[in-house]
C-alpha positions as CSV (number, residue, x, y, z in Angstrom):
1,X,13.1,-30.4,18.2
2,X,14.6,-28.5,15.2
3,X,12.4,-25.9,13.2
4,X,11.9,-29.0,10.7
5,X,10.8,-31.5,13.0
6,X,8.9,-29.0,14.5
7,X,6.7,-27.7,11.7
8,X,6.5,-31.1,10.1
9,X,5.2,-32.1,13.9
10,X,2.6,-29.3,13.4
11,X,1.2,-29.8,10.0
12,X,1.0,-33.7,11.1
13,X,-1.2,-32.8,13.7
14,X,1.5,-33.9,16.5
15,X,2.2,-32.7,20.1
16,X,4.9,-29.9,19.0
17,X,7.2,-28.7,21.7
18,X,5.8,-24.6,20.8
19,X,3.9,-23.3,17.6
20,X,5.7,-22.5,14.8
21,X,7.0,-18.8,13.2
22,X,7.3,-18.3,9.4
23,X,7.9,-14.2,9.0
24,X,6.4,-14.8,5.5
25,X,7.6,-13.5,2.3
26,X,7.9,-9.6,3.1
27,X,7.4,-7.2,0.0
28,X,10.9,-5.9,-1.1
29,X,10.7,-2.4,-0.3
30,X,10.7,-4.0,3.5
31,X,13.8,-5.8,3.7
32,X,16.2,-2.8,3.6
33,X,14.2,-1.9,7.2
34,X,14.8,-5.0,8.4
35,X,18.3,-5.0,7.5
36,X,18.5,-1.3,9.5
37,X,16.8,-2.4,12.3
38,X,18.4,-5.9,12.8
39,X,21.9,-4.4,12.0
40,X,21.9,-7.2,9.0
41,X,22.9,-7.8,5.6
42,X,20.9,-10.2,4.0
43,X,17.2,-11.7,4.2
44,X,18.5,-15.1,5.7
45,X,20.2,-13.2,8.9
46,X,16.6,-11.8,9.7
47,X,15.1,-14.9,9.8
48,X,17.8,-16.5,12.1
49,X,17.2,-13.5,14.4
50,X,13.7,-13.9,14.5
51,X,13.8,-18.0,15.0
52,X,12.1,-18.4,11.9
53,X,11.3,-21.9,11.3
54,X,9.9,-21.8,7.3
55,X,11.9,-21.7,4.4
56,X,9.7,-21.2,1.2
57,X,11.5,-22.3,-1.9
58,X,9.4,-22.2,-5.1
59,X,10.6,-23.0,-8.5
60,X,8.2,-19.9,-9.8
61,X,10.5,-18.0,-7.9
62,X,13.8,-19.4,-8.4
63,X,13.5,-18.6,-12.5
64,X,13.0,-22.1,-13.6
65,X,11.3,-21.1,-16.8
66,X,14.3,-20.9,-19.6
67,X,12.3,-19.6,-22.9
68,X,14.6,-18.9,-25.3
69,X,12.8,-15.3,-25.5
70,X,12.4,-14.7,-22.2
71,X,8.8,-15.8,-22.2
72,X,7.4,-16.4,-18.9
73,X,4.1,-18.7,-18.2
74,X,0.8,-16.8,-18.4
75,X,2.5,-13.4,-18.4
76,X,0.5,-11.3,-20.4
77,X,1.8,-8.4,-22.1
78,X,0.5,-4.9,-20.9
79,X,-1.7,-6.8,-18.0
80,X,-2.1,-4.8,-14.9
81,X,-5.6,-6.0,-13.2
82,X,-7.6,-9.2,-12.8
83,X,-10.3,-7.4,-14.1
84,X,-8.7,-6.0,-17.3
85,X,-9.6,-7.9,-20.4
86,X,-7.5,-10.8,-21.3
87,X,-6.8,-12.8,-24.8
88,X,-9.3,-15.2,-24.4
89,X,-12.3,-12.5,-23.6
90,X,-13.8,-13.0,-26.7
91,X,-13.3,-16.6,-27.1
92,X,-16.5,-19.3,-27.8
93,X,-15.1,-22.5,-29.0
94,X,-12.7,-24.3,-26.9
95,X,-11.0,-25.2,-30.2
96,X,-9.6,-21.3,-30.5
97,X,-7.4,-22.2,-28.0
98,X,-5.0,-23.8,-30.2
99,X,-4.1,-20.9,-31.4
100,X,-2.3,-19.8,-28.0
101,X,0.8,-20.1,-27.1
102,X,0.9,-22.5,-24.2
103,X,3.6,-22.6,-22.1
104,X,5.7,-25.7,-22.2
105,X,7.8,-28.0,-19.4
106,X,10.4,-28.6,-22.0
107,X,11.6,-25.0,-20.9
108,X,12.1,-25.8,-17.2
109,X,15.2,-25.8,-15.6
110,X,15.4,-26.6,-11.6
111,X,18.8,-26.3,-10.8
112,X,19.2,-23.2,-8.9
113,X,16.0,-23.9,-6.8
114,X,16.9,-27.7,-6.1
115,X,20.6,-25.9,-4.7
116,X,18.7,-23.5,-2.9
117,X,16.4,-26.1,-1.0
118,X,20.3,-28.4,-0.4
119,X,21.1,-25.3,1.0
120,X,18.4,-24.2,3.4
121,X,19.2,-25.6,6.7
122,X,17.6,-27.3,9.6
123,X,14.0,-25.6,8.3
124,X,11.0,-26.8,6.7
125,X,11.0,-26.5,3.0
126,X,8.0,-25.2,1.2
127,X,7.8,-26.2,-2.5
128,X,6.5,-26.9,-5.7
129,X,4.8,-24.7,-8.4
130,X,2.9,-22.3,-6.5
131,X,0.1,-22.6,-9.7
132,X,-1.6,-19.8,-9.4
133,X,-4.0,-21.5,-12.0
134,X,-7.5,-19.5,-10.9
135,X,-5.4,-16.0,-11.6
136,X,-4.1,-17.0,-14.5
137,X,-7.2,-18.2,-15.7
138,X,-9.4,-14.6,-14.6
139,X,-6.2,-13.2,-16.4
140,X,-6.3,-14.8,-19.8
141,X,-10.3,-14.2,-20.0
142,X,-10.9,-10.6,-17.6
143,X,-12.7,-11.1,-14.6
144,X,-15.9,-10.4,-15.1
145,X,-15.7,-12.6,-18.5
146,X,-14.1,-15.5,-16.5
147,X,-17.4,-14.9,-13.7
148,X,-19.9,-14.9,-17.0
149,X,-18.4,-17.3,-18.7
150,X,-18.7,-19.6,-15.5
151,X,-22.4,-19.5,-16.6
152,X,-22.6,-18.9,-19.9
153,X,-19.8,-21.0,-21.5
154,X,-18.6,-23.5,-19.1
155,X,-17.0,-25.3,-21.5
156,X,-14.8,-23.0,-23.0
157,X,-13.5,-22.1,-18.9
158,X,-13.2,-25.8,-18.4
159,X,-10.8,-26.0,-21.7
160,X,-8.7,-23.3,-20.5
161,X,-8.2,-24.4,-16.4
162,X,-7.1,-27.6,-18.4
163,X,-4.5,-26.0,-20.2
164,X,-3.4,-23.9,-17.2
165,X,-3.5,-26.8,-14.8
166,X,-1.4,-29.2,-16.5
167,X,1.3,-27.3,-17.2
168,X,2.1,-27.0,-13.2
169,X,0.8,-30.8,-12.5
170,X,3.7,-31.8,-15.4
171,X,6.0,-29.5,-13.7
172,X,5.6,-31.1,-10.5
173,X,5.6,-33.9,-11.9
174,X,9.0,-33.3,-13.2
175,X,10.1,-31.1,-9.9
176,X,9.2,-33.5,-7.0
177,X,11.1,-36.4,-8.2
178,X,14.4,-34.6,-8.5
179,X,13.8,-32.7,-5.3
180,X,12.9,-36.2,-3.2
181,X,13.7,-35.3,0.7
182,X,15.0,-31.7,0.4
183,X,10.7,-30.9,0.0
184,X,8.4,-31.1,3.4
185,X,5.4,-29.4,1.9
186,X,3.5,-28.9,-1.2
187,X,2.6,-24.8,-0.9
188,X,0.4,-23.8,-3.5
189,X,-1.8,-20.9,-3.8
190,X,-4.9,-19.2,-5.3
191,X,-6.7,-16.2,-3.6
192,X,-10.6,-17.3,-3.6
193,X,-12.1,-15.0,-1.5
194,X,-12.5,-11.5,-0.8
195,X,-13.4,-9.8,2.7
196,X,-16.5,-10.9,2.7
197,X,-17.0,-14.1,1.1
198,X,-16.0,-16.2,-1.9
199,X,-15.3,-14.7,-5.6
200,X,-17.2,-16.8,-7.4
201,X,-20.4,-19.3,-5.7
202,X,-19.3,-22.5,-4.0
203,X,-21.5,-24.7,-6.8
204,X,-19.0,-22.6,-9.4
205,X,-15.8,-23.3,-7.2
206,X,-17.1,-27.0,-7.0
207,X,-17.2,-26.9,-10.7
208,X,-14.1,-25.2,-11.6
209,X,-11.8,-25.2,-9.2
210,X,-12.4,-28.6,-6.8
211,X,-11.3,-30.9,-9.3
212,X,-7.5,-29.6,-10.0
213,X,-7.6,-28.5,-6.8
214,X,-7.7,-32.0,-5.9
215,X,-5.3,-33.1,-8.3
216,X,-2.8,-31.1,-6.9
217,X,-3.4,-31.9,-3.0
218,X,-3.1,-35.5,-4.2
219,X,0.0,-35.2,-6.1
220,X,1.8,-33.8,-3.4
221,X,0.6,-36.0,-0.9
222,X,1.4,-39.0,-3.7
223,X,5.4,-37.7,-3.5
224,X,5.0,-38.0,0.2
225,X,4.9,-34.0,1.0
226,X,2.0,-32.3,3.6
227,X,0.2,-29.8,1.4
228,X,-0.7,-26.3,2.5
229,X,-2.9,-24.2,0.7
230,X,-2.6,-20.0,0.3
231,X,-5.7,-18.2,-0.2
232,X,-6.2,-15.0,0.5
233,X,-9.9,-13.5,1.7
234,X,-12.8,-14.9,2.9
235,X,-12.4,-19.0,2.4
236,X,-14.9,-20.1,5.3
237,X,-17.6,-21.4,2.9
238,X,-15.8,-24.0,1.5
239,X,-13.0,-24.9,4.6
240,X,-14.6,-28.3,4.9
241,X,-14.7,-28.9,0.9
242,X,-10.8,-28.3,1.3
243,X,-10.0,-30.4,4.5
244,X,-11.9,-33.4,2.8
245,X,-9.6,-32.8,-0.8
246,X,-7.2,-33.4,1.8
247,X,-4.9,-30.3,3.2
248,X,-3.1,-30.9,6.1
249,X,-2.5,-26.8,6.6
250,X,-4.1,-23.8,5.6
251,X,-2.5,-20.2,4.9
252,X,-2.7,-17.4,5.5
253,X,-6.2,-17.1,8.0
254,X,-7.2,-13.1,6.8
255,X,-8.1,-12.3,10.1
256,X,-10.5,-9.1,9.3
257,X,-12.1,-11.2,6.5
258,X,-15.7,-12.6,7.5
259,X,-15.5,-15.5,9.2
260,X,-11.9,-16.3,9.4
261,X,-11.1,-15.1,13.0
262,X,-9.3,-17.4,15.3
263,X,-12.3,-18.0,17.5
264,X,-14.7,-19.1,14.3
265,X,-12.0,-21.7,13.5
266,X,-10.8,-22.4,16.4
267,X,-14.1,-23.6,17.1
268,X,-15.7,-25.0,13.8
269,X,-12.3,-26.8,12.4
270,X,-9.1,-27.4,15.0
271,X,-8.0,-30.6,15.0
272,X,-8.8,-31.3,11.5
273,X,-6.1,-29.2,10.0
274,X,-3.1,-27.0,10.9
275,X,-3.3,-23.0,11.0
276,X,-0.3,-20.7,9.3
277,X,-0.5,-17.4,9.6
278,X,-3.6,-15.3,11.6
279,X,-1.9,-12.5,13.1
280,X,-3.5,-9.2,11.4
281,X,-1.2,-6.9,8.8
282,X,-4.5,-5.0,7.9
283,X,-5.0,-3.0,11.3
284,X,-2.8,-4.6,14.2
285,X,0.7,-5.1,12.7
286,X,0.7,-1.5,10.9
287,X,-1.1,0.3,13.9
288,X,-0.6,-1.3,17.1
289,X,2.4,-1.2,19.7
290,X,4.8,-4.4,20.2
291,X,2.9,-4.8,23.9
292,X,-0.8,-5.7,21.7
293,X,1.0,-7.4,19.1
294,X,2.5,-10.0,21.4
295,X,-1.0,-9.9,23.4
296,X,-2.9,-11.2,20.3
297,X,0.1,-13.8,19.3
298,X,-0.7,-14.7,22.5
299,X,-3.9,-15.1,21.9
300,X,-3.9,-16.7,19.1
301,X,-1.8,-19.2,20.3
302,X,-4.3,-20.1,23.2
303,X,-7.3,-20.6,20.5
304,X,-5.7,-22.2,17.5
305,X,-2.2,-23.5,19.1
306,X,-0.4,-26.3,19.3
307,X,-1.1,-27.1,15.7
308,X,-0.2,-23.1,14.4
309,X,2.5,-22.0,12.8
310,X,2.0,-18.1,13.9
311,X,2.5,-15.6,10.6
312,X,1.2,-12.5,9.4
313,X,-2.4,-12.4,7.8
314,X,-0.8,-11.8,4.6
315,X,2.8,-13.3,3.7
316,X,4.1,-10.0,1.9
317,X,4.3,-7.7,4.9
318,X,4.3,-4.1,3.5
319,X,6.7,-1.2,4.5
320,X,4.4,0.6,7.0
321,X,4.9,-2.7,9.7
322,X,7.0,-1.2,12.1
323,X,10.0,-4.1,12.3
324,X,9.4,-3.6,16.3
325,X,5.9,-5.1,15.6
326,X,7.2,-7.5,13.1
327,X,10.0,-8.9,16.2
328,X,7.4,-8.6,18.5
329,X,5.4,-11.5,16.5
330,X,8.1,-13.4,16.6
331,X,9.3,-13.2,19.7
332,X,5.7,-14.2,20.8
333,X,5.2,-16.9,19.0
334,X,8.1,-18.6,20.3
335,X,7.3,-18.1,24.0
C-alpha cells in the first residue's frame, strides 16, 4: 500500500495497513533546521525522510490569483488582527456592498499548482481553495463588529459570507474540473474555536456558517474528492453538525483545547470520521524528549488509530520544535 492508497484507505474508513503521517505545513523559519538536521536541501527531501504520506497542494498557495495590480482576494491593506476594524465596520445596507471591490475568477490562473499536483508523487494530494471565508469575513467587518452584527444585522453578514463564499465555490468550480484525478481530497479550512469553546454560539454558526459550509463539503464530494476540514480550537460542540454536512476527516484535533483530547473523541465519534493531526505542538512537541513524544504517538494511535493520519496539533510547526521531536513523531507513527 503506497502513502496514496493508504491515506485514501484511511479517510474512507478502510482497514489501512498503519496510520498515516503528514509533518504538516511547518512555518518557514523551521525548514532551514530541518535542512541542518536531516543533512537536506529542500522541503520535499524532509518529507521523504520522514515517510510522509500528505502532499498539500492549494491553489491559494501556489499564486493562482493574476490581478493585473497585484491585488490579492480579501487582502486588506494595513490589516494586522481579526479584531482590528475592517471596511465594512460601519456598513448597514447590504446594498453598500457594491461599492467594494470584489475579487473576481476571471483573474485565476492554475497552472503552476495543477504542475505541481502532476508532479507530486505516490502521495495523497490535498487541494482546492483553502476558503478561509469566516476570516475573511471577521476581517472585512472587525471581530467584534462581525460578533454584533451576527445579532444586530444579520442581513448585512449574510450579504457579505455570500460574496466571500462564491468567489472560492466558482473557483472550485473552475479548479476541480481541470485538476480531475491528480486531487484526493478537498482540504479547506476556517478556525472556529478557541481553547475553550466555539467563537461565536452554535445557533450563530448554524446560521452563518453551516450553510456554505455545506456547499463546499458537497462540491467536493460532487467532483468525487474526500473532504477534510481545518479548524483550529475548540470544535467539539458542533463535531456532529460537521460529520452529518458530510466530512469524511477532520484536522487538526488541538489537543489542549477543551474537549478535543484523543480519549473524548475517541470515545464520542470514531468510526464516523477520520482523525489528522492530535499530537500536541503547544506543550509536548516544544517541551518533551523524543522517548514521550513517540509514547503519546503511541498512544494516540491505540485510541483514535487505524483511521488517523498522525500530525502535529497545529500544521505550522514553529521553530522552538526540536526536529529530534519532530522525527520522533514520525518515526512513531509509522511503527
Amino acid at each position: 500500500m503506497n502513502s496514496r492508497e493508504r491515506i485514501r484507505t484511511i479517510i474512507a474508513g478502510g482497514t489501512p495497513d498503519r496510520c498515516g503521517f503528514w509533518l504538516g505545513n511547518p512555518h518557514a523559519d523551521s525548514w532551514p533546521i530541518y535542512f541542518r538536521y536531516f543533512g537536506v536541501s529542500t522541503e520535499e527531501e524532509v518529507r521523504v525522510i520522514l515517510s510522509d504520506d500528505f502532499r498539500w497542494i492549494p491553489p491559494d498557495f501556489h499564486s493562482c490569483y493574476k490581478h493585473p495590480q497585484g491585488k490579492q482576494p480579501f487582502k486588506i491593506e494595513g490589516k494586522i488582527a481579526h479584531g482590528t476594524a475592517g471596511p465594512f465596520a460601519h456598513v448597514e445596507d447590504p446594498a453598500e456592498l457594491d461599492e467594494y471591490e470584489w475579487p473576481s475568477v476571471k483573474y485565476l490562473d492554475f497552472a503552476e499548482v495543477l504542475d505541481a499536483l502532476r508532479d507530486a508523487g505516490p502521495y495523497y494530494r490535498a487541494s482546492g481553495m483553502w476558503s478561509p471565508f469566516y476570516h475573511n469575513v471577521m476581517d472585512l467587518f472587525g471581530m467584534d463588529v462581525y460578533m454584533m452584527n451576527m445579532h444586530l444585522n444579520p442581513a448585512v453578514v449574510e450579504a457579505v459570507t455570500d460574496r466571500v463564499c462564491t468567489f472560492y465555490h466558482e473557483a472550485n468550480e473552475l479548479f476541480f474540473p481541470l485538476a480531475g484525478d491528480e486531487v484526493d481530497g478537498h482540504f479547506f479550512g476556517n478556525d472556529f474555536g478557541t481553547q475553550l469553546n466555539l467563537i461565536c454560539g452554535p445557533r450563530q454558526f448554524d446560521q452563518f456558517v453551516m450553510p456554505w459550509f455545506r456547499r463546499f463539503t458537497a462540491q467536493g464530494h460532487r467532483h468525487g474528492h474526500q473532504v477534510i476540514l481545518h479548524s483550529c480550537g475548540s470544535v467539539y460542540k458542533v463535531i456532529d453538525r460537521l460529520i452529518d454536512s458530510g466530512v469524511d476527516c477532520l484536522h487538526p484535533l488541538q489537543a489542549l483545547a477543551a474537549n478535543m483530547d484523543a480519549e473524548t473523541l475517541a470515545r464520542e465519534f470514531k468510526g464516523r470520521i477520520a482523525f489528522l493531526g492530535a499530537i500536541d505542538t503547544q506543550q509536548l512537541l516544544v517541551h518533551g524528549t523524543p522517548a514521550e513524544v513517540k509514547a503519546e504517538v503511541r498512544r494516540v494511535k491505540a485510541l483514535l488509530g487505524p483511521n488517523l493520519i498522525v500530525s502535529p496539533s497545529h500544521e505550522a510547526i514553529l521553530p522552538n520544535v526540536p526536529p529530534q521531536n519532530v522525527a520522533a513523531m514520525a518515526e512513531a507513527a509509522r511503527e
